[in-house]
C-alpha positions as CSV (number, residue, x, y, z in Angstrom):
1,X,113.1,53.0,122.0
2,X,114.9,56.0,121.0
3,X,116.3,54.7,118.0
4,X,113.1,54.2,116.8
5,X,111.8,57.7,117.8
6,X,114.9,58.5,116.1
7,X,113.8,56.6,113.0
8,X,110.4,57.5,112.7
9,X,110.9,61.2,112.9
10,X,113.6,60.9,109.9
11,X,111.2,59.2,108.6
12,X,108.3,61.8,108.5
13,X,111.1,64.7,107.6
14,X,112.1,63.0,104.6
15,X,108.6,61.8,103.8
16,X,107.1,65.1,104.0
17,X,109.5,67.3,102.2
18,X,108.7,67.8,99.1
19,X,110.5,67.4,95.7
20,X,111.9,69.4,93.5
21,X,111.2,70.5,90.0
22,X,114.6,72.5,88.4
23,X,113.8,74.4,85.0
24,X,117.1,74.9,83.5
25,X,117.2,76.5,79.8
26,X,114.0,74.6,78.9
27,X,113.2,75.6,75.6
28,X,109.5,74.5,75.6
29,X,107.9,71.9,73.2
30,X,104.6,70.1,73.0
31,X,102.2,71.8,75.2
32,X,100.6,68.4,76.6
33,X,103.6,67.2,77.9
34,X,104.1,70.6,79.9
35,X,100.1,70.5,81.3
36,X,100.9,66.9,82.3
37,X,104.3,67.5,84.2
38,X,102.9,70.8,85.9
39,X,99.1,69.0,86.8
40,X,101.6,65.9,89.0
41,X,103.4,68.6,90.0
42,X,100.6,70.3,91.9
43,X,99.2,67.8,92.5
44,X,102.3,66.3,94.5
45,X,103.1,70.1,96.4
46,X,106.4,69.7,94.2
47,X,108.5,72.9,94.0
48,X,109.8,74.5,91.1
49,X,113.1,75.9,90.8
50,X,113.7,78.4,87.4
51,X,117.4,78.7,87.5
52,X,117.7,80.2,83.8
53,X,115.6,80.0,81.2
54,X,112.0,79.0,81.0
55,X,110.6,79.2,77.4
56,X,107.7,78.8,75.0
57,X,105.3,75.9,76.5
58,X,107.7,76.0,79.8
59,X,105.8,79.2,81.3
60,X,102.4,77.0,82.0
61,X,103.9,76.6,85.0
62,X,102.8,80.0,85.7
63,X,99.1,78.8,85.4
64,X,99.1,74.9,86.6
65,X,101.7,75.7,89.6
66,X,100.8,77.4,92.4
67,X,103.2,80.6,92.5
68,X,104.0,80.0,96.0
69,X,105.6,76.7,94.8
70,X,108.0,78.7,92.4
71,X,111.4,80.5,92.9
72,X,113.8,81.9,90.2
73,X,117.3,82.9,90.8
74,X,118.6,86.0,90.0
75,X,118.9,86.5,85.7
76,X,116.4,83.8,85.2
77,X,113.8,84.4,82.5
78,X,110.2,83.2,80.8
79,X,110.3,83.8,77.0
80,X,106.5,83.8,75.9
81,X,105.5,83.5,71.5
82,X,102.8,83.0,69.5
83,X,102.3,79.1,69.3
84,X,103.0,77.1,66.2
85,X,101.8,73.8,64.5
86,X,103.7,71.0,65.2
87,X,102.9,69.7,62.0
88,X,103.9,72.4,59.4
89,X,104.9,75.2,61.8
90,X,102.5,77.4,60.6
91,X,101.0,80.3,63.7
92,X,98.3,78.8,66.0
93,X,95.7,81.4,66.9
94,X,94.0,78.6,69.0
95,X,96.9,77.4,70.8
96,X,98.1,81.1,71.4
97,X,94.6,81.8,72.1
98,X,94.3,78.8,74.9
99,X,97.6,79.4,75.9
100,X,97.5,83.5,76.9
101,X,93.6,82.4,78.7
102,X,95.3,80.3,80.7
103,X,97.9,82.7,82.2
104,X,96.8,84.4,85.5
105,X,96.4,88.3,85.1
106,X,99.6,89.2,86.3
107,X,101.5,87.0,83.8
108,X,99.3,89.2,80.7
109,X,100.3,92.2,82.3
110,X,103.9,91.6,82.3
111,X,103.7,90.0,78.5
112,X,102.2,93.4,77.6
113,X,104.4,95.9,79.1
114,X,107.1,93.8,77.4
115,X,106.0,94.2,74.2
116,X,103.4,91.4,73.1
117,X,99.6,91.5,72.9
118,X,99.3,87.7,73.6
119,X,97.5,86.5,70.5
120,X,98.4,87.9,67.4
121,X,101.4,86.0,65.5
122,X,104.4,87.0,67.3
123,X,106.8,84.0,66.6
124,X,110.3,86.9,68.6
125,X,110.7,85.3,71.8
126,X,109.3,88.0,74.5
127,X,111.5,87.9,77.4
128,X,110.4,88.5,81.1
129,X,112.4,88.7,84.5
130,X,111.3,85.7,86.0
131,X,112.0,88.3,89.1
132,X,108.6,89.9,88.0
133,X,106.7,86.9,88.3
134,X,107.8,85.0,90.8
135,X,110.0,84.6,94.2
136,X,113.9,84.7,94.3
137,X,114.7,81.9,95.4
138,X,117.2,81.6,98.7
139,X,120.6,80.9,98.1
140,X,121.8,77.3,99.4
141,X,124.2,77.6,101.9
């Protein structure tokens, strides 16, 4: 009997603990991959860990993830640009555009104090704390 308590309460711990997403020097890339990843990973209660560098289409995490979810260590950083065309590389002022409504308030604020207006072509990587935006995460011990 108490080796099946034993069992079933292992059981729910691991069962109900949820996963883990770690960003680590993620340099972006197609935005519909990113909306995919970060829509299972709501949906799922997933955390995400940013332990460095969260770039270009990485940061819609900030809008698909809920920021309690997300913890940065200490030094980690989102880098927000203008998007491009995959095809020719040539600025996107409708992916910029769709990508800078997306972002929560806060997220605009910080882009603008560091330098950026959000839409116009700014293809200079803008770089934020991650500190700014979201928890720090605990140590492990």
């Amino acid at each position: 009997m108490l080796k099946k308590l034993l069992v079933l309460v292992f059981s729910f711990l691991f069962l109900s603990s949820a996963s883990a997403l770690v960003i680590t020097n993620n340099p972006g890339g197609y935005i519909g991959e990113f909306i995919t990843q970060y829509r299972k990973v709501a949906r799922n209660h997933e955390n995400v860990t940013i332990t460095r560098s969260c770039r270009s289409a990485c940061t819609l995490v900030l809008s698909y993830v809920p920021r309690n979810k997300i913890c940065a260590y200490p030094g980690a950083s989102f880098g927000f640009h203008s998007a491009r065309r995959a095809k020719d590389n040539v600025y996107a002022y409708e992916g910029t555009k769709w990508m800078w409504d997306s972002f929560p308030t806060d997220v605009k604020t910080a882009i603008w104090r560091h330098g950026w207006d959000g839409v116009s072509e700014h293809p200079q990587i803008v770089v934020v704390p991650a500190n700014e935006l979201v928890k720090t995460c605990r140590s492990p011990r």
